[in-house]
KOLLO-175253 format. One record per residue (C-alpha): x, y, z; residue in one letter. Coordinates in Angstrom, 1 decimal. Example, Ala and Ser with C-alpha at 12.3 -4.5 7.8 and 13.67 -1.06 7.14 Angstrom:
<rs>
r px:12.3; py:-4.5; pz:7.8; r:A
r px:13.7; py:-1.1; pz:7.1; r:S
</rs>
This chain:
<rs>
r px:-119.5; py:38.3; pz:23.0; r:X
r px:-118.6; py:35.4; pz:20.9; r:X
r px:-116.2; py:34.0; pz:23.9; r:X
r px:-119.5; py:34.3; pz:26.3; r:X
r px:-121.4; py:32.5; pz:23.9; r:X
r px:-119.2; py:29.4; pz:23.5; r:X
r px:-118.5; py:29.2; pz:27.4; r:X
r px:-122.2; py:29.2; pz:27.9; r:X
r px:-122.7; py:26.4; pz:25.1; r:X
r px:-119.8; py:24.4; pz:27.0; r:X
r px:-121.8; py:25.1; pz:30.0; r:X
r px:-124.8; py:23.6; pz:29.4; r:X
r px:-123.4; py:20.9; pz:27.5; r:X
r px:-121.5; py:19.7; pz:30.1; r:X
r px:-124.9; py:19.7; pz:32.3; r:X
r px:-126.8; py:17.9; pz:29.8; r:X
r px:-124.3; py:15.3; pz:29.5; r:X
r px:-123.7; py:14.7; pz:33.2; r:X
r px:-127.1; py:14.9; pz:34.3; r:X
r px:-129.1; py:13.3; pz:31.2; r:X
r px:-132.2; py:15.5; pz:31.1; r:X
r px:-133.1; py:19.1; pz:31.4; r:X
r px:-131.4; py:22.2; pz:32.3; r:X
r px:-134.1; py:24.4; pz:34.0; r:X
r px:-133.8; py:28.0; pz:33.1; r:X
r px:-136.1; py:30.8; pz:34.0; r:X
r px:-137.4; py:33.9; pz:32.1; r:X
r px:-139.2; py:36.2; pz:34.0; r:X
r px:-140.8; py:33.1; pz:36.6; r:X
r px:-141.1; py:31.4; pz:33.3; r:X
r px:-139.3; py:28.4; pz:31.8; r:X
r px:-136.8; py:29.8; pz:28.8; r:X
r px:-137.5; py:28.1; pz:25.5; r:X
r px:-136.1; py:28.9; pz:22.3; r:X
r px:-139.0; py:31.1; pz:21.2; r:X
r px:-138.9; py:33.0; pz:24.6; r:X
r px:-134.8; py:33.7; pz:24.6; r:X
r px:-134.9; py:34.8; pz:21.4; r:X
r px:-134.0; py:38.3; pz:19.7; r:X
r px:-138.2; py:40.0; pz:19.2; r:X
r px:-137.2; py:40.3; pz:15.5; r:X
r px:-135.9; py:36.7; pz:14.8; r:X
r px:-138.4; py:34.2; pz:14.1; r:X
r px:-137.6; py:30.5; pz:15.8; r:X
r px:-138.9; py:27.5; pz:13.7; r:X
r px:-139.4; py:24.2; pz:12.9; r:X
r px:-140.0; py:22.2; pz:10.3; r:X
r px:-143.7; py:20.2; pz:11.1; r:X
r px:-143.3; py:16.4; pz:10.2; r:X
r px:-145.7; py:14.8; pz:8.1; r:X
r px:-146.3; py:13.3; pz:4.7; r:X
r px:-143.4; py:12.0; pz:3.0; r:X
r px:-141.4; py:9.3; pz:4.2; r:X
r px:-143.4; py:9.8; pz:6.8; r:X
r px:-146.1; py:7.6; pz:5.0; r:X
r px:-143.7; py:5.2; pz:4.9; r:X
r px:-142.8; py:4.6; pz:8.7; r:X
r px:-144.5; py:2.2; pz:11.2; r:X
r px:-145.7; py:5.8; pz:13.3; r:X
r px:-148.8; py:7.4; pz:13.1; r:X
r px:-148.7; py:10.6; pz:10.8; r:X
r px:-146.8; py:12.7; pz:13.3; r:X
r px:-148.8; py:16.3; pz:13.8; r:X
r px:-152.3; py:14.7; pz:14.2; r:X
r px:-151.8; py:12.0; pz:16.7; r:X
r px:-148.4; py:13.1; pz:18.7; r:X
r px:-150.5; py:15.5; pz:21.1; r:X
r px:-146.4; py:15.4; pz:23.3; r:X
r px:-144.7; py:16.5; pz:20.1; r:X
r px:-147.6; py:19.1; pz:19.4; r:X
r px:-146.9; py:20.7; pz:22.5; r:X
r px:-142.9; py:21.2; pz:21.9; r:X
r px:-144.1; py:22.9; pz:18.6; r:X
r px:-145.8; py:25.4; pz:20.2; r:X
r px:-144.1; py:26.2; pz:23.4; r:X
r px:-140.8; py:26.4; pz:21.3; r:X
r px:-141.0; py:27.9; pz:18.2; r:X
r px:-142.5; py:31.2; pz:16.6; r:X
r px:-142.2; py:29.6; pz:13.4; r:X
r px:-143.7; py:26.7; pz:11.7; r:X
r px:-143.1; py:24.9; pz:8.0; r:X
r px:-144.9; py:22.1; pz:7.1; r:X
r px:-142.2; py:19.8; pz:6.0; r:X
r px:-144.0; py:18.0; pz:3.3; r:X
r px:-147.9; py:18.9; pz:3.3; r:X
r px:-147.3; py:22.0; pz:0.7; r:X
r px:-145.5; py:20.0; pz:-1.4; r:X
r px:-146.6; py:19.1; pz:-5.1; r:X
r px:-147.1; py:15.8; pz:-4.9; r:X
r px:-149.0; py:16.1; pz:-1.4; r:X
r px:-151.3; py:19.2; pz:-1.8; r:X
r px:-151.9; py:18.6; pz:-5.3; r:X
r px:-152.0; py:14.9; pz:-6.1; r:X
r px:-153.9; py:15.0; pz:-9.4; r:X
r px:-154.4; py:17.8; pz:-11.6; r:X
r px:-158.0; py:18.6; pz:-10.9; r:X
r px:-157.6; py:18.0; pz:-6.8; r:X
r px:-155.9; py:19.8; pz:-4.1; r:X
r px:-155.5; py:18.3; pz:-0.8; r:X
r px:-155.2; py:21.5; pz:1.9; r:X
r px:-156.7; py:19.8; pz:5.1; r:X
r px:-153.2; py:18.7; pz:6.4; r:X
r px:-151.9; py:22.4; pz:5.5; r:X
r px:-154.8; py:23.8; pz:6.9; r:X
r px:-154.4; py:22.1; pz:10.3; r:X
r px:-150.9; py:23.4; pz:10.5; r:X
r px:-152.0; py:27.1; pz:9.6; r:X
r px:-154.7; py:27.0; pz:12.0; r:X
r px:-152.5; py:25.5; pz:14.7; r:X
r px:-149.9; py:28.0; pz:14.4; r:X
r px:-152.3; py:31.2; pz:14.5; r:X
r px:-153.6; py:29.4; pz:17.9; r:X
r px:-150.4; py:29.8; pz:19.0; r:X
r px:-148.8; py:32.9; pz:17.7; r:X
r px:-146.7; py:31.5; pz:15.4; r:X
r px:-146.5; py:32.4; pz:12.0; r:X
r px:-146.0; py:29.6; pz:9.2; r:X
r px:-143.2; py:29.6; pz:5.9; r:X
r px:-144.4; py:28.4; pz:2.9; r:X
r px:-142.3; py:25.4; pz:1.2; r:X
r px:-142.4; py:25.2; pz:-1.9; r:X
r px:-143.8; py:26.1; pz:-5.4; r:X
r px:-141.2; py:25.3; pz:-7.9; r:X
r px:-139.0; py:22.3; pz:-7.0; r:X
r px:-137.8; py:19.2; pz:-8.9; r:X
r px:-138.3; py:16.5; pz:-6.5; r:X
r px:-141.3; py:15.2; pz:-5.0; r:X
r px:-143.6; py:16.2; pz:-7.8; r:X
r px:-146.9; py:14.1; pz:-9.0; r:X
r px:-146.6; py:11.4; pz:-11.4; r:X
r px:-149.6; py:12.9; pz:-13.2; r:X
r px:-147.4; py:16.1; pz:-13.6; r:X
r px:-144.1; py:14.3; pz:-14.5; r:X
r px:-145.1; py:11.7; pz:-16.5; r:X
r px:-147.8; py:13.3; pz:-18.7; r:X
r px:-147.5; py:14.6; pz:-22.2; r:X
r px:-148.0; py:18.8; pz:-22.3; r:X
r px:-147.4; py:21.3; pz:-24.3; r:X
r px:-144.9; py:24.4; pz:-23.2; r:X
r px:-148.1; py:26.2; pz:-23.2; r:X
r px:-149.8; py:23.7; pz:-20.7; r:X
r px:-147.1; py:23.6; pz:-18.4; r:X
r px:-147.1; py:27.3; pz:-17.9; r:X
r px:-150.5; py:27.5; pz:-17.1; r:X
r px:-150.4; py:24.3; pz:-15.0; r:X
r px:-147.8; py:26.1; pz:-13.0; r:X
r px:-149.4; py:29.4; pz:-13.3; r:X
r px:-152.7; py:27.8; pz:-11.8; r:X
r px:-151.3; py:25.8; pz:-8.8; r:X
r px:-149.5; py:29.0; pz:-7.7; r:X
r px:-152.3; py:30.9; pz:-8.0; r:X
r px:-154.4; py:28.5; pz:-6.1; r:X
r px:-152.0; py:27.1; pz:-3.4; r:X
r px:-150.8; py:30.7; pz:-2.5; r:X
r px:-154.2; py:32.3; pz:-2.9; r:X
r px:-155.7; py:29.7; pz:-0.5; r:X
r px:-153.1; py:30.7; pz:2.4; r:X
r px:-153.1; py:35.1; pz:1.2; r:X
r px:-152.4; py:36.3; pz:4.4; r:X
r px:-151.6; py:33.3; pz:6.3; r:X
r px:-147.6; py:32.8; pz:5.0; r:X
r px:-145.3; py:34.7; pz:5.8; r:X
r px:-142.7; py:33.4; pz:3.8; r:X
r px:-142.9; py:31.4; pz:0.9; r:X
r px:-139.9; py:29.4; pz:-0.8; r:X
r px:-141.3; py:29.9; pz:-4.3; r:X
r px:-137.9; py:28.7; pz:-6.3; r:X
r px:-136.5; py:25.6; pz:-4.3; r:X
r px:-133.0; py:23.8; pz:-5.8; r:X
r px:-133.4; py:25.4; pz:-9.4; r:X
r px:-129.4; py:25.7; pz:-9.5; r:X
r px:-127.2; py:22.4; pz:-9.5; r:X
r px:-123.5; py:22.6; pz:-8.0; r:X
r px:-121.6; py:24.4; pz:-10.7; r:X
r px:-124.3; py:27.1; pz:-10.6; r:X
r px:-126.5; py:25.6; pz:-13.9; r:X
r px:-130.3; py:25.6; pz:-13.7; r:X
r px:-131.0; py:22.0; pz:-12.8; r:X
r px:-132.8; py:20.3; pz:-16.2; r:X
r px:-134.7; py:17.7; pz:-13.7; r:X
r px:-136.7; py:20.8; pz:-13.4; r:X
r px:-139.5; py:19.8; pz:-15.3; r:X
r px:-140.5; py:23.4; pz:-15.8; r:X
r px:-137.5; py:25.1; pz:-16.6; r:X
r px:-136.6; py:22.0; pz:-18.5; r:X
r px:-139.6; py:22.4; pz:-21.0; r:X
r px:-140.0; py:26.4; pz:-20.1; r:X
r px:-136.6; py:27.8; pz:-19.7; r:X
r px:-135.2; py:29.8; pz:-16.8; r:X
r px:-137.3; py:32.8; pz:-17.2; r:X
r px:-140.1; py:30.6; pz:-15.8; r:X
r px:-138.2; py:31.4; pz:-12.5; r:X
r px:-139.4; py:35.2; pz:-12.3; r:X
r px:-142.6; py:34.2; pz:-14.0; r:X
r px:-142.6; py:32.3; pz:-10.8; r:X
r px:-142.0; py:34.7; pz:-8.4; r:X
r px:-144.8; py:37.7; pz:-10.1; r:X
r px:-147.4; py:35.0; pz:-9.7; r:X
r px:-146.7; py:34.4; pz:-6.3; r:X
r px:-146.5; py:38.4; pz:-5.5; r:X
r px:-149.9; py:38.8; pz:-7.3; r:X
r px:-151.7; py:35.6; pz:-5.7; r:X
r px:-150.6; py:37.5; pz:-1.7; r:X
r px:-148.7; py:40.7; pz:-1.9; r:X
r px:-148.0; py:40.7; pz:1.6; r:X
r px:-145.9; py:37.3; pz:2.2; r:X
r px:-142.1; py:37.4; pz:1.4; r:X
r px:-140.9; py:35.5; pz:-1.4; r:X
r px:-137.4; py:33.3; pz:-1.2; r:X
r px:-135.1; py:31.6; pz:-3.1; r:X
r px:-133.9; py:28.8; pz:-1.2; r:X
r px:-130.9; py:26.0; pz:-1.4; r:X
r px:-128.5; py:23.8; pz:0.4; r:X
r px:-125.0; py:23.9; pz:-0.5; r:X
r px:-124.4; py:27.7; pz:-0.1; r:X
r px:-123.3; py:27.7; pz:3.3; r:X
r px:-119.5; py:28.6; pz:1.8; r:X
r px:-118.7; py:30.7; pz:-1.1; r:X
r px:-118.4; py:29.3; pz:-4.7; r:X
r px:-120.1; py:28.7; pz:-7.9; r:X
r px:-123.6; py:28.1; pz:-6.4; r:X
r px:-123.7; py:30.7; pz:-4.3; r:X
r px:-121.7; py:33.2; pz:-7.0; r:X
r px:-124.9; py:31.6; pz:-9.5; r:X
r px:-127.3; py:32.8; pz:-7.1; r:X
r px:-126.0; py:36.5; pz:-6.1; r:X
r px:-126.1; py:37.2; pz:-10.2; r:X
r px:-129.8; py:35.5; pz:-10.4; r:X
r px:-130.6; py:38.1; pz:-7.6; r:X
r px:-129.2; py:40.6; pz:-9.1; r:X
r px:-130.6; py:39.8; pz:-12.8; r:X
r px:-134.3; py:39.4; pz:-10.9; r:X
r px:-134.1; py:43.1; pz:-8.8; r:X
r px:-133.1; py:44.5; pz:-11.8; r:X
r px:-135.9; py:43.5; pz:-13.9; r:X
r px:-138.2; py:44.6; pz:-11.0; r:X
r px:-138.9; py:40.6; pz:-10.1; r:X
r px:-140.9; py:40.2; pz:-6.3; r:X
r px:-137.8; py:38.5; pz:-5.0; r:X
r px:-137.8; py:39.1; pz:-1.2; r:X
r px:-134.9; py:37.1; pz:0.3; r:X
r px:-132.0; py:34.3; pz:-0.3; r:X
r px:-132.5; py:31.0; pz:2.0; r:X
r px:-129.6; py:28.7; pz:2.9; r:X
r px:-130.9; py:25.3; pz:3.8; r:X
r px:-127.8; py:24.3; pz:5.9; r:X
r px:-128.5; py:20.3; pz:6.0; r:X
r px:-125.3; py:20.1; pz:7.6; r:X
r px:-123.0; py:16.6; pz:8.1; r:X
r px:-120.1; py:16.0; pz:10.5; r:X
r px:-118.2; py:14.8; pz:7.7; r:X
r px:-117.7; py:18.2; pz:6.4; r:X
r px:-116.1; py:21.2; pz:8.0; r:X
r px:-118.6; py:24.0; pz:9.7; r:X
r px:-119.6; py:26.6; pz:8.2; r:X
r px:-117.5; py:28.9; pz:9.7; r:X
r px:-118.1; py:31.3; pz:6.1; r:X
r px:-121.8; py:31.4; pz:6.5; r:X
r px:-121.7; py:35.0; pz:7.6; r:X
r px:-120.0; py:36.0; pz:4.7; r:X
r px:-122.3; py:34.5; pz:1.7; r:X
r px:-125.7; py:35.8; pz:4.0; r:X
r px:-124.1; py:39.3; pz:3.6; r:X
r px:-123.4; py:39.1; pz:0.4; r:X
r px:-127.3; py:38.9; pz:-0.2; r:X
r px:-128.1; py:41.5; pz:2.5; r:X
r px:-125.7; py:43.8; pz:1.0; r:X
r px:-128.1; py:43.3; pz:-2.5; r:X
r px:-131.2; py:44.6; pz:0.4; r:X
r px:-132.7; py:40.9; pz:0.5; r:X
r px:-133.6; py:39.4; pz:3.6; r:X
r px:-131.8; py:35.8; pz:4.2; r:X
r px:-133.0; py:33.0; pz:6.4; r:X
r px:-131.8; py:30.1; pz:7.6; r:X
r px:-134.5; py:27.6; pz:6.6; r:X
r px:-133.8; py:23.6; pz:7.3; r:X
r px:-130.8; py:23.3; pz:9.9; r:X
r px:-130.2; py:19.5; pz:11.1; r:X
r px:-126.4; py:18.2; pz:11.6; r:X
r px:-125.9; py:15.1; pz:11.0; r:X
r px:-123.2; py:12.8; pz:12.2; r:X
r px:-122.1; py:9.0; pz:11.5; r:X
r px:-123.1; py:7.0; pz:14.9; r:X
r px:-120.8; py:4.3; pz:16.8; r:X
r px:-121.8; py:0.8; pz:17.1; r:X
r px:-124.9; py:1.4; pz:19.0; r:X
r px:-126.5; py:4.2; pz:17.8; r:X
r px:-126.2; py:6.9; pz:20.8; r:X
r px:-123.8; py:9.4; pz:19.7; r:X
r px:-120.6; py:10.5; pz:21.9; r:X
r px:-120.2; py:13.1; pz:24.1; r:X
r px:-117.7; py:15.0; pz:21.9; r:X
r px:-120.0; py:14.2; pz:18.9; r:X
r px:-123.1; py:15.7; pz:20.6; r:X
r px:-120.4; py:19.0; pz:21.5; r:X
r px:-119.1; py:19.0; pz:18.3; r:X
r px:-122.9; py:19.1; pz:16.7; r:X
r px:-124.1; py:21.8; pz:19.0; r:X
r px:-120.9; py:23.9; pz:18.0; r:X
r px:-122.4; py:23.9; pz:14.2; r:X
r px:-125.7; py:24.8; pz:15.1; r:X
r px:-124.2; py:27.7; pz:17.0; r:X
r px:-121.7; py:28.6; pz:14.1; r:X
r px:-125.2; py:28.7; pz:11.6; r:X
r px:-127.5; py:31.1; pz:14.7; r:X
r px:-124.0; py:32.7; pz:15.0; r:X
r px:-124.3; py:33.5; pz:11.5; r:X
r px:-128.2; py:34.6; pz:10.9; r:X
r px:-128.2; py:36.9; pz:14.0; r:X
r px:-124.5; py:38.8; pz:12.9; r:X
r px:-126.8; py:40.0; pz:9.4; r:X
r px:-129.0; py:42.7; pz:10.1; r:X
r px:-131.4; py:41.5; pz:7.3; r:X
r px:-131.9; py:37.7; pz:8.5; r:X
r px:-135.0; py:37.5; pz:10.6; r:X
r px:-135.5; py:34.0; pz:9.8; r:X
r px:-133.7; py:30.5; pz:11.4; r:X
r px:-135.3; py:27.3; pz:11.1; r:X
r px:-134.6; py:24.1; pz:12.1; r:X
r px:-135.4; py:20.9; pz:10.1; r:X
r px:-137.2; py:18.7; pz:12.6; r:X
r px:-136.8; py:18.9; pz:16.5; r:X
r px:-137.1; py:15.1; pz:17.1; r:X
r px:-134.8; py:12.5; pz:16.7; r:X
r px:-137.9; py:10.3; pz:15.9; r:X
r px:-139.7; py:12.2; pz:13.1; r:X
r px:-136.0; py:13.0; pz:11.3; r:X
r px:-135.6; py:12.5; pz:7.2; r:X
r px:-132.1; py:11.7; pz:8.0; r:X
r px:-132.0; py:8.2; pz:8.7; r:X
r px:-134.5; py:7.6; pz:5.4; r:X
r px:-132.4; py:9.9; pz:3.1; r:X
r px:-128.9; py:8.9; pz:4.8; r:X
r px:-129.0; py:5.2; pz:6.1; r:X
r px:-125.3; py:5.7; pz:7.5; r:X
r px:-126.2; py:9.3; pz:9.2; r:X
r px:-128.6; py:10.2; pz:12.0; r:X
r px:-129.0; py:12.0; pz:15.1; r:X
r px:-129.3; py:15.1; pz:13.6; r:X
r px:-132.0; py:16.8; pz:15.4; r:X
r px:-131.6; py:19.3; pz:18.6; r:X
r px:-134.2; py:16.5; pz:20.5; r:X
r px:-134.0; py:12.5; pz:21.2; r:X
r px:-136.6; py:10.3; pz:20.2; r:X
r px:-137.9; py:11.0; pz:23.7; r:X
r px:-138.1; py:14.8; pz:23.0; r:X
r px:-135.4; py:15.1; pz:26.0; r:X
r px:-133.4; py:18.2; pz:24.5; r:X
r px:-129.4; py:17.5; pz:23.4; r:X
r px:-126.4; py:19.6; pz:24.2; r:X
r px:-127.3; py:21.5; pz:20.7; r:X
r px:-130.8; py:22.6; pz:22.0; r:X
r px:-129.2; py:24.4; pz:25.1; r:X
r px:-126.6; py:25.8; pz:22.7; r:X
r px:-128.9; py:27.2; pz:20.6; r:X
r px:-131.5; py:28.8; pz:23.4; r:X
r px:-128.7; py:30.3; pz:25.8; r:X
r px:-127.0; py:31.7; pz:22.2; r:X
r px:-130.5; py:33.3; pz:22.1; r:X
r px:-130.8; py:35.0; pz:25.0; r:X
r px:-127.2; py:36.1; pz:25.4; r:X
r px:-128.4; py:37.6; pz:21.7; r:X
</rs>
């Protein structure tokens, strides 16, 4: 199976590369897209640009005004995350205002289209409001700051999420709660579970996640992570599932042990997901990457699906970002880009047709 898969990858690179633009496959009459070849209990998604550095780019907020990249979203995925509009600083700006409207649109889209929409993310240490990290609370404030936005940013979505990265980054690389954490800073790490019973009570339908980068090979993190699991389930905690990231570089080896650490938290009855895949790669003097750069990133985007479908218990694999255009990557990693499965142009790259004929030969 695995020797199918990899000639079929080789395949369609090769096409791509020779031809420039799109492989045609059919489906029953029907083009094949990513959301059509894959697996009925896998959910295909994308992260939906907007807010953030987005802000800060000479492009019109992406979702609203890209009616072309619109389009890709739906015909391609069964699985949406907005990839800044939930966050802190973005839905809740100041402490007596939430901003849903862009959230909304995104929600509303996606149940248009039959999609369903992941939840990111209620406890985080990064991109929080100033009025929140720079204001003067007691422990007692905090908590029911926290306890109230949870309440109301999950209660506004109950029944509308299907997944929802509730504890985002809370563990650094040597598997200690990160003190940036404002919260478990000032509250302590039992804030984490407090976390995760508010979300459960606020919509006791969506699944509830713990999601990181960095555990895509075993060690300390992940280790830290499978005994936070197990210290949650036992105290009867709502903890649903166990998210790798996988921002992914070309620098670094593939994740080749991926399979391994999701099992490890399947094996504990959590589901896993794969939540914000890109693979980046340093780009020659001209910015267009090289053939065996574009085959080497569509072999670690396989490796990661590879991964997610070999674990009964991972219904979940997102990618962060399908366009070139709309990445983080260049903003976050001025010396990195490319990482997406689609160019600027939304013309799909080797890793696109990697990842859909992986799909259907799943």
């Amino acid at each position: 199976m695995k020797a199918h898969r990899a000639v079929v990858a080789a395949l369609a690179v090769a096409t791509v590369l020779v031809t420039g633009g799109a492989m045609p496959a059919q489906a029953g009459g029907r083009e094949l897209t990513l959301r059509r070849a894959a697996p009925h209990d896998l959910r295909i998604g994308t992260a939906v640009a907007g807010g953030g550095h987005h802000l800060e780019q000479e492009y019109p907020d992406p979702f609203p005004n890209d009616r072309a990249y619109r389009r890709v979203l739906a015909r391609e995925f069964s699985s949406l995350s907005p990839e800044n509009q939930m966050k802190w600083e973005f839905i809740h700006p100041e402490r007596d205002e939430y901003r849903f409207g862009p959230a909304d649109a995104i929600v509303r889209f996606a149940r248009q289209n039959g999609q369903a929409v992941r939840g990111h993310t209620l406890l985080w240490h990064s991109q929080n409001p100033a009025w929140l990290t720079e204001g003067t609370f007691t422990k007692a404030e905090l908590r029911a700051i926290l306890k109230e936005h949870i309440f109301t940013v999950v209660g506004h979505y109950r029944g509308k999420i299907h997944q929802w990265d509730v504890a985002n980054e809370i563990l650094d690389e040597n598997g200690a709660y990160r003190q940036e954490n404002i919260f478990i800073r000032e509250l302590g790490p039992g804030i984490v579970a407090d976390a995760f019973r508010w979300a459960h009570r606020a919509d006791p339908h969506a699944q509830l996640f713990l999601n990181d980068y960095g555990v895509d090979f075993p060690g300390a993190k992940v280790d830290a992570y499978e005994a936070l699991a197990r210290q949650l389930l036992a105290e009867g905690v709502p903890v649903h599932g166990f998210a790798t990231q996988a921002h992914l570089s070309m620098r670094y080896g593939k994740p080749d042990q991926l399979r391994t650490v999701l099992q490890r938290f399947d094996d504990l009855g959590l589901h896993t997901a794969v939540t914000e895949l890109d693979v980046r790669m340093d780009l020659p003097e001209g910015g267009v990457p090289t053939a065996e750069q574009l085959a080497t990133q569509a072999d670690y985007y396989t490796t990661v699906l590879d991964a997610c479908l070999a674990v009964d218990g991972c219904n979940s694999f997102t990618i962060w970002g399908v366009t070139d255009k709309y990445s983080w990557v260049p903003h976050f990693f001025p010396a990195e880009g490319a990482a997406t499965v689609m160019w600027d142009d939304l013309r799909p790259k080797p890793a696109y047709y990697a990842l859909r004929d992986t799909l259907a030969d799943a």
